[in-house]
N, C-alpha and C positions, 0 to 999 in steps of 0.2 A: 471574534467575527471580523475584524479591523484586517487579521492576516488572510480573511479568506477574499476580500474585494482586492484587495493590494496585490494577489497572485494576481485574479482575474485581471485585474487595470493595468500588471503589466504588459499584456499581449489587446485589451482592447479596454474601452470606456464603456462603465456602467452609467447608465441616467439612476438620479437617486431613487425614480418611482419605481423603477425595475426593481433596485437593490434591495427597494422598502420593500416590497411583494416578495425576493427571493430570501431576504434575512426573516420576517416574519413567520417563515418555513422550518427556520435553521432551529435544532434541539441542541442544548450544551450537555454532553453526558461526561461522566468520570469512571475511569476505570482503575480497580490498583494492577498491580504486576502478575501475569499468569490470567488473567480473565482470557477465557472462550469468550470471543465478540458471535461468531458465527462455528456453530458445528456441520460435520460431514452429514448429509439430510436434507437441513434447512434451508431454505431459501431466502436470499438478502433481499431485504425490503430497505434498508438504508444504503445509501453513498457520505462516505465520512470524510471529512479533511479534520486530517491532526495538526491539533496547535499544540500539543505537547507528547512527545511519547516514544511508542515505536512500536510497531505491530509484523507478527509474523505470519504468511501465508504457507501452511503444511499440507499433506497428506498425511494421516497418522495410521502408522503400521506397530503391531505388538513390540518390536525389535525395535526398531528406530523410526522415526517422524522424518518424512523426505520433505523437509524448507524446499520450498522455491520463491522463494518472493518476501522482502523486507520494505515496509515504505515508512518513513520517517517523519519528523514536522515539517510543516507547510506542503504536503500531500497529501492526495488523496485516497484513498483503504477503499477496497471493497472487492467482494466475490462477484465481480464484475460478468462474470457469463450469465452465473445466477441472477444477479441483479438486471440484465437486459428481459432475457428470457422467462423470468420470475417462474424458475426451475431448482427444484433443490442442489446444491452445494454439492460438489463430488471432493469439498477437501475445508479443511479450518482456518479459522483467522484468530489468534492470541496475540494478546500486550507482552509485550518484552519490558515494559515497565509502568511506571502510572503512568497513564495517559490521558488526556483531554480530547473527544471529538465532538467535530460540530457536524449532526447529522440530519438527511432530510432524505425523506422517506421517496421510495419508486410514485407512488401517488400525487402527493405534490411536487417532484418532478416533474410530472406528467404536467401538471396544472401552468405551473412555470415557463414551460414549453411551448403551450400553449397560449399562457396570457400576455406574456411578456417579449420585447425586441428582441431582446438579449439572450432567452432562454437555449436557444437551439445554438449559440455560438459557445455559452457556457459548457453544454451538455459535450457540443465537438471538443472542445480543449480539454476538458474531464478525460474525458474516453483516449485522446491522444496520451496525455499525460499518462496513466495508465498501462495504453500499447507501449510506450516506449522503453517503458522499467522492464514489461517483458520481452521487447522485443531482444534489450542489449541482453539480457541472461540468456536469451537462448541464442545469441550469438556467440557469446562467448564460451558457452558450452560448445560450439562447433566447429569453433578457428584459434581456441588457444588451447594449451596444454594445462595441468589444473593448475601450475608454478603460474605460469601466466596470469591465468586466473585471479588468485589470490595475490598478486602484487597487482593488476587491474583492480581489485576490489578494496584494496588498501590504498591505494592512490583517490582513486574516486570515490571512496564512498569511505573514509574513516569514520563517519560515528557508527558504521557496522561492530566495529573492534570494541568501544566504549564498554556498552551494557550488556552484549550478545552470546552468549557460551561460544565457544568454540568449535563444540559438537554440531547447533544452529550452519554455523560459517561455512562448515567442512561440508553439509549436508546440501548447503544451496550451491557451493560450485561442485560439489560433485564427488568427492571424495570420499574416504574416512577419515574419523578425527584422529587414527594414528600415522595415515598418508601426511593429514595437514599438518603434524609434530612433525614428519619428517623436512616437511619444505620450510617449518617454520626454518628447524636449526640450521638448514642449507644455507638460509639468505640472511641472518643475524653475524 
């Protein structure tokens, strides 16, 4: 919980009655490696910040699972159109490894929002944080080449490489995973 006020406080100050009301919210779940967090259907009733893990956001098709979306520790997960609109889910969210999230429900969001100073500046930096992981993929989906790509995404974001198949990797810039063998050997 320590990592989730420490994000918040570094862009603004929590008062501790705020934080008392928004942590008394917060649920500590565990998940091991391969958990469905949210299936294609379902509608997200949680917002998660991971303090330990990595979770992947797919479309799942019989052939191949089209990744678009990895969020990491000290971020925040979630099927965020679903979770606004409290609309079922047109895609999944799986662990890429154990993970630990701290999660609080669309409900007492609501409440938090409502009760507290703080709540509506939380909820903006959520939602930014969020927009922004989508916004860089789909930019670089549109101004780099997939080489580019994939050495942008090794550069910025190495713990993708750590725990992630390859197939995953290939799938979120774009490619295939026998294209991404091919760029691997070009640039080794």
């Amino acid at each position: 919980m320590y990592r989730i006020r420490a994000f918040f406080e570094e862009i603004v100050t929590i008062n501790d009655e705020d934080w008392k009301l928004f942590s008394s919210k917060l649920e500590k779940t565990e998940y091991s490696k391969k958990t469905i967090l949210l299936k294609t259907g379902q509608t997200e009733t949680y917002l998660s910040f991971i303090e330990k893990g990595a979770v992947r956001l797919y479309i799942p098709y019989l052939e191949n699972d089209l990744t678009f979306g990895f969020c990491f520790e000290n971020q925040f997960v979630c099927a965020y159109d679903s979770f606004i609109r409290q609309s079922p889910s047109t895609y999944q969210l799986e662990t890429l490894s154990k993970t630990i999230l701290w999660r609080i429900s669309h409900t007492d969001l609501q409440e938090i929002y409502a009760r507290t100073a703080i709540g509506n500046t939380i909820g903006r930096l959520t939602a930014e944080n969020l927009y922004l992981i989508k916004s860089e993929r789909e930019q670089s989906l549109l101004n780099q080449t997939a080489q580019e790509r994939y050495l942008s995404l090794f550069k910025n974001r190495p713990n993708l490489f750590k725990d992630i198949p390859l197939k995953y990797i290939a799938s979120y810039i774009g490619i295939t995973p026998q294209a991404l063998s091919r760029i691997r050997k070009r640039i080794s």
